[in-house]
C-alpha positions as YAML, in Angstrom:
chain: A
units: angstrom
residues:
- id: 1
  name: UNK
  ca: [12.35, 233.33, -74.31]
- id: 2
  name: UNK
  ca: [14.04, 235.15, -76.88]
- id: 3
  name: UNK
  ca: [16.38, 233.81, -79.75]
- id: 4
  name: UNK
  ca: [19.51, 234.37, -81.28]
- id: 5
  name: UNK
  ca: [20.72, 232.51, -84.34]
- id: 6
  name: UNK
  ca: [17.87, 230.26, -84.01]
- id: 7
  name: UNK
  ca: [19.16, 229.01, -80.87]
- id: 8
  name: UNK
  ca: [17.29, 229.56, -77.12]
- id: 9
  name: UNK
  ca: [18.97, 231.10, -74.48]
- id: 10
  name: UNK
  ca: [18.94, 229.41, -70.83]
- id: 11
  name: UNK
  ca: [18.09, 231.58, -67.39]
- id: 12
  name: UNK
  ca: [21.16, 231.73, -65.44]
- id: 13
  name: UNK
  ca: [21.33, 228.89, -62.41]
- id: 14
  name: UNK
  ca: [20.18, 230.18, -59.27]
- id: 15
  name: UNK
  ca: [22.95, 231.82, -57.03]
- id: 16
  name: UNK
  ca: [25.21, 231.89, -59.89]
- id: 17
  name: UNK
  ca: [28.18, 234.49, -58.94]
- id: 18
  name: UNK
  ca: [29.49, 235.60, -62.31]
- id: 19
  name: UNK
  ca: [26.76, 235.02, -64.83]
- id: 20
  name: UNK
  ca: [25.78, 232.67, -67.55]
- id: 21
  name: UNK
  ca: [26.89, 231.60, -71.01]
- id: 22
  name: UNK
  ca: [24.59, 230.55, -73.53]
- id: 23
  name: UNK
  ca: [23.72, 226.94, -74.72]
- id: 24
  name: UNK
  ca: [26.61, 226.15, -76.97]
- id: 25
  name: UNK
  ca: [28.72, 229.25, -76.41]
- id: 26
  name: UNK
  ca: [32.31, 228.04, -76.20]
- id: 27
  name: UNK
  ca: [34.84, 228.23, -73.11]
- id: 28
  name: UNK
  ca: [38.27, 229.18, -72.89]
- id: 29
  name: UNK
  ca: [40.15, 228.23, -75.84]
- id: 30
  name: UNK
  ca: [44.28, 227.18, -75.09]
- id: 31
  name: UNK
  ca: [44.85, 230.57, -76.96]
- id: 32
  name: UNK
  ca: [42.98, 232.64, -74.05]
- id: 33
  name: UNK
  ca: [44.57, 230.43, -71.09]
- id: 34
  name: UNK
  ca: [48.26, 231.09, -72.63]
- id: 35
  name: UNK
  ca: [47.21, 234.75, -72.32]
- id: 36
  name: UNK
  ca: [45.92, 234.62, -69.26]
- id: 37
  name: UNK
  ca: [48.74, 233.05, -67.54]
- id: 38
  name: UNK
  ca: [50.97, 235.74, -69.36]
- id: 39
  name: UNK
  ca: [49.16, 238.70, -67.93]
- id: 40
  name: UNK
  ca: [49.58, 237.58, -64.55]
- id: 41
  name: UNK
  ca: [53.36, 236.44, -64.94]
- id: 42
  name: UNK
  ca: [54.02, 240.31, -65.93]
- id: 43
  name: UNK
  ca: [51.57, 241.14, -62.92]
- id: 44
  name: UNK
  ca: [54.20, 239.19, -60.30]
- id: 45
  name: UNK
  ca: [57.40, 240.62, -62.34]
- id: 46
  name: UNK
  ca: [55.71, 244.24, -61.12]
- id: 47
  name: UNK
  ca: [54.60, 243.75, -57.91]
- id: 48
  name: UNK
  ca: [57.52, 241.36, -56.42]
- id: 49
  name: UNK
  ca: [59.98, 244.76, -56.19]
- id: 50
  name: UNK
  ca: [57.17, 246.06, -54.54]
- id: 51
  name: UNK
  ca: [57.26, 243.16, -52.04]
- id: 52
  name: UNK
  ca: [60.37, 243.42, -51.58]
- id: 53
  name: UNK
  ca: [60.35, 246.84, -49.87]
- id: 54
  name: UNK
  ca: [61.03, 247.20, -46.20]
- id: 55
  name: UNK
  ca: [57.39, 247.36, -44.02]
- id: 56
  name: UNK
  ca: [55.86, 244.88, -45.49]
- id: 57
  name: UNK
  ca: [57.15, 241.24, -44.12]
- id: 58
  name: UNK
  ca: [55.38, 240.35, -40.85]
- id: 59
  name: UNK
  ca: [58.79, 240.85, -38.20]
- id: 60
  name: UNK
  ca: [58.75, 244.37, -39.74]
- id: 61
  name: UNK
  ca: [55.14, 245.38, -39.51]
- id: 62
  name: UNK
  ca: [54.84, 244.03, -36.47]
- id: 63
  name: UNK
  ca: [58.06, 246.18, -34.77]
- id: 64
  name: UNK
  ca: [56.37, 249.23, -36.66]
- id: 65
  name: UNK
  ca: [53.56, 248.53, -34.50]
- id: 66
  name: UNK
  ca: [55.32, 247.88, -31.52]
- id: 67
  name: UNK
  ca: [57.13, 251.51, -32.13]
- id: 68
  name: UNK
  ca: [53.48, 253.00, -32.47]
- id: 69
  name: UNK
  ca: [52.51, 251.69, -29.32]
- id: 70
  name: UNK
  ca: [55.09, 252.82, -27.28]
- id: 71
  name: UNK
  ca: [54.81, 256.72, -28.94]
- id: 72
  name: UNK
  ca: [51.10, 256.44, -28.37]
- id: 73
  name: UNK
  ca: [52.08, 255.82, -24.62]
- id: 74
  name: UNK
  ca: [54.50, 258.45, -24.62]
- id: 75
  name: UNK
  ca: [51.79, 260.80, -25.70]
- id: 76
  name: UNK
  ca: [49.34, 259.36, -23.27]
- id: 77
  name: UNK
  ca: [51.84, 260.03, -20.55]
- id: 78
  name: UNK
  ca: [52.43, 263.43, -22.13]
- id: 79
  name: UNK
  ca: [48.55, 264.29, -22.00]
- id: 80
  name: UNK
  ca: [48.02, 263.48, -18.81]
- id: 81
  name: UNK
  ca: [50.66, 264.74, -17.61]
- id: 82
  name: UNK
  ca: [50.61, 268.81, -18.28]
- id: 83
  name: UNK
  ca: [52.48, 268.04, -21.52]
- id: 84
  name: UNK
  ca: [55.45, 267.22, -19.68]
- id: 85
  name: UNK
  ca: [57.48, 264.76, -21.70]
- id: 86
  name: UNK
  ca: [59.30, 261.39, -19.79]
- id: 87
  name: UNK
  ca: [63.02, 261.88, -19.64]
- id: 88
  name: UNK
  ca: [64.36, 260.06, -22.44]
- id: 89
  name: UNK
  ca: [67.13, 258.26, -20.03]
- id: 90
  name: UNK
  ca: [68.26, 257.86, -16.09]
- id: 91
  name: UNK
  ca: [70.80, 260.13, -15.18]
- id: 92
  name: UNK
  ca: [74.07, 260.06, -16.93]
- id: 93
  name: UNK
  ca: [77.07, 259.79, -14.75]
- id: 94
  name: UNK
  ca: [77.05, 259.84, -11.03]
- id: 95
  name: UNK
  ca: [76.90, 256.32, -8.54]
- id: 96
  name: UNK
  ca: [74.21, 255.43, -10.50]
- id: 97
  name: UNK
  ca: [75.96, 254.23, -13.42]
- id: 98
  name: UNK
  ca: [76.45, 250.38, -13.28]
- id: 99
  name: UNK
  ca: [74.06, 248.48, -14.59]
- id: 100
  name: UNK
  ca: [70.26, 249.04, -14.75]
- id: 101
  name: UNK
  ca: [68.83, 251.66, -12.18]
- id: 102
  name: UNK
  ca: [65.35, 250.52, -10.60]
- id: 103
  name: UNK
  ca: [62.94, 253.07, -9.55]
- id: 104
  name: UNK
  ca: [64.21, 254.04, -6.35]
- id: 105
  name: UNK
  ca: [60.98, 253.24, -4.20]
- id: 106
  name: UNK
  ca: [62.36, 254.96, -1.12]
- id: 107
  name: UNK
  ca: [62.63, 257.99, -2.75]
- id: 108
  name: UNK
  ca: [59.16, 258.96, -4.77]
- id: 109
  name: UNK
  ca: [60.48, 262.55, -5.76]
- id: 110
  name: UNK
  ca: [64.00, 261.28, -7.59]
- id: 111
  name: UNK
  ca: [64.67, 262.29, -10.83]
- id: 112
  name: UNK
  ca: [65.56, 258.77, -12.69]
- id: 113
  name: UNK
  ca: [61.93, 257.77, -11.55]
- id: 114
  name: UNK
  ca: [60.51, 259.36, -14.15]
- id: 115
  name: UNK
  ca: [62.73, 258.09, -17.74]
- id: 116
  name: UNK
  ca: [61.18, 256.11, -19.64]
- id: 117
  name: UNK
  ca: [63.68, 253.26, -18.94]
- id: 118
  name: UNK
  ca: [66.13, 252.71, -16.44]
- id: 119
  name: UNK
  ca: [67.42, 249.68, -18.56]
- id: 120
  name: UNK
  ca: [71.08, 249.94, -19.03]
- id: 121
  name: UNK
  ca: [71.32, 246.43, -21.34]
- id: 122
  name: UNK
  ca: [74.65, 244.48, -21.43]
- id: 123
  name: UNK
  ca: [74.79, 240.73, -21.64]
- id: 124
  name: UNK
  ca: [75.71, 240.16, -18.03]
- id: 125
  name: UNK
  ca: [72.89, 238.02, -16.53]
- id: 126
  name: UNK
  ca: [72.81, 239.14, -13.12]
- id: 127
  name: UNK
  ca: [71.78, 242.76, -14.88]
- id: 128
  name: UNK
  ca: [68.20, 241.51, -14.20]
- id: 129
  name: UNK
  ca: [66.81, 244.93, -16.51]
- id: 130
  name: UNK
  ca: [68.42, 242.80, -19.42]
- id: 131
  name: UNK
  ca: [65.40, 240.41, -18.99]
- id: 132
  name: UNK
  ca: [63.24, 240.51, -16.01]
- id: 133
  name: UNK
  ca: [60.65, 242.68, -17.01]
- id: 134
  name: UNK
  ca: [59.63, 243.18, -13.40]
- id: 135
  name: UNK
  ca: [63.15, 244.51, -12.45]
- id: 136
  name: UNK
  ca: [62.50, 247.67, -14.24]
- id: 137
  name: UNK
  ca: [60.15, 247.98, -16.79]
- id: 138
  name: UNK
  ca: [56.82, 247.38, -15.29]
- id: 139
  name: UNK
  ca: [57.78, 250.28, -12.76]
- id: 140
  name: UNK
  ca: [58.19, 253.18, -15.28]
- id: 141
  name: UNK
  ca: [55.73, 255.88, -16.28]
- id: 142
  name: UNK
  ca: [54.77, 254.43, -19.51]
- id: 143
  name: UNK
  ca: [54.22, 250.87, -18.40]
- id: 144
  name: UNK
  ca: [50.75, 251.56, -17.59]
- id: 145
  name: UNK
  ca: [49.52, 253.00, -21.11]
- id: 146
  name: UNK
  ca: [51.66, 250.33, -23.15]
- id: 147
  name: UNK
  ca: [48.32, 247.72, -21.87]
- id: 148
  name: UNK
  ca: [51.32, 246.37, -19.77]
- id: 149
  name: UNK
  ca: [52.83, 244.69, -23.20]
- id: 150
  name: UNK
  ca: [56.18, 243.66, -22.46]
- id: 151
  name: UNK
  ca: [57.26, 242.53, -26.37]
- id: 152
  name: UNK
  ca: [56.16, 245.68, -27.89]
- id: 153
  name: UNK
  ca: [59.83, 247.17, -26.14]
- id: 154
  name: UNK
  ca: [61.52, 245.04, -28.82]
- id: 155
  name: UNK
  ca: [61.83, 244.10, -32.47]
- id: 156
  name: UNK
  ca: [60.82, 240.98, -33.08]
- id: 157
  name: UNK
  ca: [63.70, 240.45, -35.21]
- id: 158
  name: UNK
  ca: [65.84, 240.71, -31.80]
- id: 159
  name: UNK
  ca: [67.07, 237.14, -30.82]
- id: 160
  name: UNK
  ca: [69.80, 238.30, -28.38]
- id: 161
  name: UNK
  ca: [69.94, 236.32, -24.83]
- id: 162
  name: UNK
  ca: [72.16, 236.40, -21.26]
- id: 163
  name: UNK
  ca: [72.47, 233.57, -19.37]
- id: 164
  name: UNK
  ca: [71.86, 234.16, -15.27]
- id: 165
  name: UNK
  ca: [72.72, 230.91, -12.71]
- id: 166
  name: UNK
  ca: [72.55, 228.11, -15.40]
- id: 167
  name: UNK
  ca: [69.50, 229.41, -17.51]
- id: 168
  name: UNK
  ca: [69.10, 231.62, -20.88]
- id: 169
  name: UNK
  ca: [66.97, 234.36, -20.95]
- id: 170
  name: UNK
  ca: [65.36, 236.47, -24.14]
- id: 171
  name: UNK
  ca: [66.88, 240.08, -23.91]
- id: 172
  name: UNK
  ca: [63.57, 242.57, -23.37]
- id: 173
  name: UNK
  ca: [64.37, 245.83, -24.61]
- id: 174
  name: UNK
  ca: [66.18, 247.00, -28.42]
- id: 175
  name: UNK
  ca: [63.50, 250.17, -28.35]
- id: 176
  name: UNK
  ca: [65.20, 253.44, -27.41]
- id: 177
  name: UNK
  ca: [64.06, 256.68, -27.03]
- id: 178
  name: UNK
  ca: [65.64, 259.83, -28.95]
- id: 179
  name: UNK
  ca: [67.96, 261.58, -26.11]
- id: 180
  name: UNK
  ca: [66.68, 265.37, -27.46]
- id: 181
  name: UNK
  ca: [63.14, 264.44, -26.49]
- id: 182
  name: UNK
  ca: [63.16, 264.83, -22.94]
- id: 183
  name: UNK
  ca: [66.57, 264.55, -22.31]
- id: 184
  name: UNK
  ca: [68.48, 262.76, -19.24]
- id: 185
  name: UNK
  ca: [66.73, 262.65, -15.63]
- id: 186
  name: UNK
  ca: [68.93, 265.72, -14.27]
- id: 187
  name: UNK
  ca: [70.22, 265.39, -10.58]
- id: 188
  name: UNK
  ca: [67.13, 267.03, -9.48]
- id: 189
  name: UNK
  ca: [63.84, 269.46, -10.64]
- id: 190
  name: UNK
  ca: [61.68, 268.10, -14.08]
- id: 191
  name: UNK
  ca: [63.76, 269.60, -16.74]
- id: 192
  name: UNK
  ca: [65.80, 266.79, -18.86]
- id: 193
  name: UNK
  ca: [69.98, 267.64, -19.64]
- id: 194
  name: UNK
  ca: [71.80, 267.11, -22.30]
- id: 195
  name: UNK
  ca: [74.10, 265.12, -20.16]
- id: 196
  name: UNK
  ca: [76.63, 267.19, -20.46]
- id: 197
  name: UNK
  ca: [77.89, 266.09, -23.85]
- id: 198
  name: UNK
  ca: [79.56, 269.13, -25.34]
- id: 199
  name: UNK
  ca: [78.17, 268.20, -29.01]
- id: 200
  name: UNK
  ca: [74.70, 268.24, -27.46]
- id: 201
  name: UNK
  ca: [74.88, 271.51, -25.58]
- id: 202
  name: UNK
  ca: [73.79, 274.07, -28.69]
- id: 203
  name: UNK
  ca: [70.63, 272.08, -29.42]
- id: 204
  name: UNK
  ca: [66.96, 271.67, -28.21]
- id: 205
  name: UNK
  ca: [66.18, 269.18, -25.11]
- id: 206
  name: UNK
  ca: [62.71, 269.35, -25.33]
- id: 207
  name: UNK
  ca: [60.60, 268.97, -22.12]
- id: 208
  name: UNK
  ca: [57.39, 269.47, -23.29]
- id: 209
  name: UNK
  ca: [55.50, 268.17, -26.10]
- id: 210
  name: UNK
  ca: [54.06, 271.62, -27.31]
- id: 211
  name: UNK
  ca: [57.72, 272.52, -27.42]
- id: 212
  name: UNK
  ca: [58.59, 270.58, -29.82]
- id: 213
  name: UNK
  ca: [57.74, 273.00, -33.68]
- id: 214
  name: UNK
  ca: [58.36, 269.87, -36.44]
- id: 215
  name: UNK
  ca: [56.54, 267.04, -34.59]
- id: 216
  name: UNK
  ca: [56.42, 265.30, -38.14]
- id: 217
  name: UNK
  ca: [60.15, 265.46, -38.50]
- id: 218
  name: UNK
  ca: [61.12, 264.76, -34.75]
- id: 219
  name: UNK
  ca: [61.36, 260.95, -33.95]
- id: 220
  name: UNK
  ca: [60.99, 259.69, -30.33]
- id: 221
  name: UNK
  ca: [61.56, 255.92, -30.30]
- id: 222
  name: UNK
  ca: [63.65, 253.45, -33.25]
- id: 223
  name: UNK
  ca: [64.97, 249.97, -32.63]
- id: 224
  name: UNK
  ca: [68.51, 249.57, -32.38]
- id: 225
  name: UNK
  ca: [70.86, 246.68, -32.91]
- id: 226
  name: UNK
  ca: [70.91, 243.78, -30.08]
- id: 227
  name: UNK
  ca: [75.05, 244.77, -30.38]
- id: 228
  name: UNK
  ca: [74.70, 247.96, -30.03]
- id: 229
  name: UNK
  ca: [71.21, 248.55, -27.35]
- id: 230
  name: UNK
  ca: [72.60, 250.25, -23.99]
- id: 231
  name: UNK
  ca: [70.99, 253.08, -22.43]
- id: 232
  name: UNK
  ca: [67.40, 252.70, -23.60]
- id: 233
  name: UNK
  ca: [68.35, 255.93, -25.32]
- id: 234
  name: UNK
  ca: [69.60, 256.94, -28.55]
- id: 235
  name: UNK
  ca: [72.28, 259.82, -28.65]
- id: 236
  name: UNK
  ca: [73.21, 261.33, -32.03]
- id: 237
  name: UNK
  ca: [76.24, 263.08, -32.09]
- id: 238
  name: UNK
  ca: [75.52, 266.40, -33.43]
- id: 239
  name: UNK
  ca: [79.37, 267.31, -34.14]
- id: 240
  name: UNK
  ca: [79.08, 269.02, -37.72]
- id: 241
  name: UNK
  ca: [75.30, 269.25, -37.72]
- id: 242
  name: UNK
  ca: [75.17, 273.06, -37.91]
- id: 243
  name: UNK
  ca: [77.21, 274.44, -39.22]
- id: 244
  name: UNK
  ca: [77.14, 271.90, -41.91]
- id: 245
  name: UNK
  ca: [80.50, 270.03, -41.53]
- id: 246
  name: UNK
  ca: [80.30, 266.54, -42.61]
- id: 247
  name: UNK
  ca: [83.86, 265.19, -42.64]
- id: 248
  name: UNK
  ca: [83.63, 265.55, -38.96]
- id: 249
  name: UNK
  ca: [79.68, 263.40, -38.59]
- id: 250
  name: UNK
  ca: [79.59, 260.56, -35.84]
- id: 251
  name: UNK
  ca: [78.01, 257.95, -34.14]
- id: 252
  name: UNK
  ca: [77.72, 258.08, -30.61]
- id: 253
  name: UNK
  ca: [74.73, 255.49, -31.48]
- id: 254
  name: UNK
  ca: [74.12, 252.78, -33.78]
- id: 255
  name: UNK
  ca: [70.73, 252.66, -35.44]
- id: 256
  name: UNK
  ca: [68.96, 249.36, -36.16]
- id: 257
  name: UNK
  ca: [69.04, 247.83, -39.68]
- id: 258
  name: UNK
  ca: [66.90, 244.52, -39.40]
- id: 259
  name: UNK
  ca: [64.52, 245.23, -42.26]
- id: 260
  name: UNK
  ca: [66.48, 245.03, -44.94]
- id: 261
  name: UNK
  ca: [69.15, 247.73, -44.06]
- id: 262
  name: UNK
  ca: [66.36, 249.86, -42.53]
- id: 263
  name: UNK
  ca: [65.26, 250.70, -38.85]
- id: 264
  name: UNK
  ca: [61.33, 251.44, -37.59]
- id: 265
  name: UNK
  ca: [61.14, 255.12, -36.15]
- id: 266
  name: UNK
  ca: [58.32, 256.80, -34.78]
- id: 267
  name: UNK
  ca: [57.82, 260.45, -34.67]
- id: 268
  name: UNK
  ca: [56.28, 262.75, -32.50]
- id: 269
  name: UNK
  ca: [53.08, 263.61, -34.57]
- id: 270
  name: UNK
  ca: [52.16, 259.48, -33.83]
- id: 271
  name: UNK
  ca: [52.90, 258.69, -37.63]
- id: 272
  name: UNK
  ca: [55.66, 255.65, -37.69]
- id: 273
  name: UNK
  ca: [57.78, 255.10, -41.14]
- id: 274
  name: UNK
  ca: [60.71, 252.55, -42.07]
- id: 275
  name: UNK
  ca: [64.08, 254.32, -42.59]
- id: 276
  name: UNK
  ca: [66.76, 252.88, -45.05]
- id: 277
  name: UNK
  ca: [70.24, 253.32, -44.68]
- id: 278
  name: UNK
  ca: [72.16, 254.18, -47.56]
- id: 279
  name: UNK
  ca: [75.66, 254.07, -46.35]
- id: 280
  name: UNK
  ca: [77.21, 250.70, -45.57]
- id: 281
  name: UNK
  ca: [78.80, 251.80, -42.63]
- id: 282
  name: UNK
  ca: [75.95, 252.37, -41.08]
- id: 283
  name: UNK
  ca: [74.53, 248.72, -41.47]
- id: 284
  name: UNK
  ca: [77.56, 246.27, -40.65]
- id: 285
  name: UNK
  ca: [77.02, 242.71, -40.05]
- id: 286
  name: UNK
  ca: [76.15, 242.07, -36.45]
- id: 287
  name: UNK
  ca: [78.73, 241.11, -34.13]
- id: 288
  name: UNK
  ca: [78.80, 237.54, -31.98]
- id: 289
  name: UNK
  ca: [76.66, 237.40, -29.23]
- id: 290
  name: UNK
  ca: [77.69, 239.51, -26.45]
- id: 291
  name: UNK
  ca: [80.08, 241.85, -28.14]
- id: 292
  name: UNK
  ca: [79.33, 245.47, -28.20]
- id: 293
  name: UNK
  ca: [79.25, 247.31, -31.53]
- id: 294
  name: UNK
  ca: [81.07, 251.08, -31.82]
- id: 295
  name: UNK
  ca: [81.67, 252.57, -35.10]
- id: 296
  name: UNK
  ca: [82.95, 256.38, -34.09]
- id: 297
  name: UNK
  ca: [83.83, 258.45, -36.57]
- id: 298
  name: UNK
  ca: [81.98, 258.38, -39.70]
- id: 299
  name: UNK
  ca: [82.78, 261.35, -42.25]
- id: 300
  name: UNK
  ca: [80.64, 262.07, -45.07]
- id: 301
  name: UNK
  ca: [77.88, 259.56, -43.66]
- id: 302
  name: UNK
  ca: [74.27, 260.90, -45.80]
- id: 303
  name: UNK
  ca: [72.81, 258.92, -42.77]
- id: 304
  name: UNK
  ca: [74.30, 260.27, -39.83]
- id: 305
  name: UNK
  ca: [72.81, 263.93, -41.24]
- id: 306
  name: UNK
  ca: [69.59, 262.55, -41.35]
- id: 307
  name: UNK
  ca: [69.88, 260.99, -37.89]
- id: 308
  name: UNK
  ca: [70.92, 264.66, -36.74]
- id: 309
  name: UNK
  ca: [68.16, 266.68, -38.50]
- id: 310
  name: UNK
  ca: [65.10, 264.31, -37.17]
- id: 311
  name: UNK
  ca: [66.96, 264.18, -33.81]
- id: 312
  name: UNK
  ca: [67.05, 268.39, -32.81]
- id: 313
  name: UNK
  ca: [67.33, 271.61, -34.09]
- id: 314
  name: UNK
  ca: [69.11, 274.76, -33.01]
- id: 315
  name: UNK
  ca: [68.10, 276.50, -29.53]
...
């Protein structure tokens, strides 16, 4: 064995991990601890604004997930399917209005059978497509390429509930599907409608997924707020979109803001990001249970332009 300063060296134990020191080589003086603990309290200082950032607390990974699975079922459904898209929403207007609209069994070849939803949430109990997931849900198009996962139609950070003959019930549904993709079920034939909404009538309702030319900047589903989820569809106003007017931006819809004034949106090229809002009107505190939020008019909104320019684009 060789020597060093006159002292031997001793073979490292067997199975040792990290390596040896030599007989009488010192350990960690107070000096080297001190530093130690330094470098990794400037370590945390870095990395805790990073922690901070929306996407990475469980609730918010996990309704990023739950928005991936429901545009990998759209796309599933879109595949096998002759690229035809699912109407983003039942019909608008007509007798079919009040409260949620069931597939309509009796009738294979109707329209509103093939939306996505045909949950029109409240927080009246006896609306049964408020939280009987066999009501409505399990019936539509995409239910069989979701692996027939009720919770991934909500954020997790969704803790709204109805009451129906003495008992409380979860809410199911705060997912909603962008109104431009696919459109609303139209009275009859397999092309969606803009519903006739006069702000929507000048922009793209696309029908089929090859249609759509910015996939990456086209979103299909978000999560909304439990005050403001209706139609399982989200409608952006488009009034001042193009031309470019924004004293006159609106909501029609309000956008979720769970995640630390952000919503989960997934886009029609299957990638999924975290959105934050940078206008406090967009993200105002939720209302009590069972109130409905409307915000209207919203000039000068930076958010409501991004809403309208990932929603559509000019026919």
């Amino acid at each position: 064995m060789k020597t060093r300063k006159g002292k031997q060296l001793q073979s490292a134990p067997p199975g040792t991990l990290c390596g040896w020191l030599s007989a009488g080589a010192r350990g960690f003086t107070r000096v080297d601890l001190v530093a130690i603990i330094a470098v990794l309290g400037v370590s945390l200082l870095i990395l805790l604004p990073a922690l901070a950032r929306p996407g990475l607390n469980s609730k918010t990974i996990q309704c990023l997930n739950n928005n991936r699975q429901l545009q990998n079922a759209w796309r599933m459904y879109a595949d096998d399917n002759s690229d035809t898209l699912v109407f983003a929403s039942t019909g608008a207007g007509g007798g079919r209005s009040g409260g949620s609209v069931p597939i309509d069994v009796g009738n294979p070849n109707d329209p509103n059978n093939f939306a996505w939803s045909g949950a029109h949430m409240d927080f009246n109990g006896a609306n049964r497509g408020n939280w009987d997931p066999t009501f409505d849900m399990q019936k539509r198009p995409l239910w069989p390429y979701t692996s027939r996962n009720t919770s991934i139609y909500k954020c997790p950070c969704d803790t709204s509930t109805v009451n129906f003959l003495g008992k409380t019930y979860p809410r199911i549904l705060s997912m909603a599907m962008n109104l431009y993709v696919g459109g609303f079920a139209p009275t009859s034939g397999s092309v969606g409608t803009d519903g006739g909404w006069p702000f929507a009538a000048p922009y793209r309702i696309y029908s089929k997924l090859s249609l759509i030319n910015s996939p990456s900047s086209i979103f299909v589903f978000l999560d909304v707020r439990q005050d403001a989820a209706n139609w399982s569809v989200f409608m952006q106003d488009t009034t001042g979109y193009s031309p470019n007017n924004p004293a006159s931006y609106m909501f029609s819809d309000i956008p979720g803001m769970y995640h630390d004034r952000a919503a989960s949106f997934s886009f029609a090229d299957g990638h999924t990001e975290m959105k934050r809002w940078f206008d406090s009107r967009t993200t105002p505190p939720l209302l009590p249970a069972g109130q409905i939020l409307n915000i209207g008019s919203s000039p000068n909104n930076p958010d409501i332009y991004w809403l309208q320019s990932h929603s559509t684009a000019l026919k």
